[in-house]
N, C-alpha and C positions, 0 to 999 in steps of 0.2 A: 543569557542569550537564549533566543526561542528559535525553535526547528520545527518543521514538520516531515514524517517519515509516511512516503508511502510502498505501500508494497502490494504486489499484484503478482499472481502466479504469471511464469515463463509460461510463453506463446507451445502450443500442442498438450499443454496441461491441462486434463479434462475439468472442469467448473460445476460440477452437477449442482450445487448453490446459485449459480450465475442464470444455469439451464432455468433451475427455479422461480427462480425471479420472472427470466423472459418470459414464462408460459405465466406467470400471473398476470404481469402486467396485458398482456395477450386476453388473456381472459376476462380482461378489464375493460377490452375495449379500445385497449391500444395500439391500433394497427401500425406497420411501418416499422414496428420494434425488428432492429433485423439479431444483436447480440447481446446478450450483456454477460460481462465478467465482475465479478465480484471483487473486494480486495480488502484493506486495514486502512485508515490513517493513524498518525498516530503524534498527538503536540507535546513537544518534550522541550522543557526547559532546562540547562543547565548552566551552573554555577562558575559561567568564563566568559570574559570579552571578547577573546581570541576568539577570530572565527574557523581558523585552522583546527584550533584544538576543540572547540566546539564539534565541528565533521568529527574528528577522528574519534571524539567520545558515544558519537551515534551514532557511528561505523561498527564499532564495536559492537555497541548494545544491539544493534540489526542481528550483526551477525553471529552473535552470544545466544540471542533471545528473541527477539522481534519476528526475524525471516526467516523461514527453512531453509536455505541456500540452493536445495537440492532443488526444488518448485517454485520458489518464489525469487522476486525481481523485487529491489527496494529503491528511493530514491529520496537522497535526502534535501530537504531545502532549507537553511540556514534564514530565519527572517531577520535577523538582529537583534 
């Protein structure tokens, strides 16, 4: 079964990466850029049909490994 995990830092978490970005893209030429946050994806396939057990195996690994839990926000999508 294939997922994909994304994560994104919790909302008042400062992004100075993100900051980065905007001011280049800015610098580029790209007006109207109002924010950008930065984040992970991440395609993980594992070795179950079960979509249940699938979530809970990459619930884990999130929260093992994947996300900080203390700053970051993950969100998983199960694709089949």
């Amino acid at each position: 079964m294939k997922a994909r995990v994304i994560v994104t830092l919790k909302n008042g978490v400062l992004d100075p990466q993100g900051k980065a970005i905007e001011g280049a893209l800015k610098s580029f030429g790209l007006e109207g850029v109002d924010s950008v946050r930065q984040g992970k994806v991440f395609d993980i396939e594992v070795e179950t049909s079960d979509k249940a057990r699938a979530e809970d195996l990459i619930k884990q690994a999130c929260e093992k490994l994947l996300a900080n839990t203390v700053v970051e926000n993950f969100k998983i999508e199960v694709l089949g």
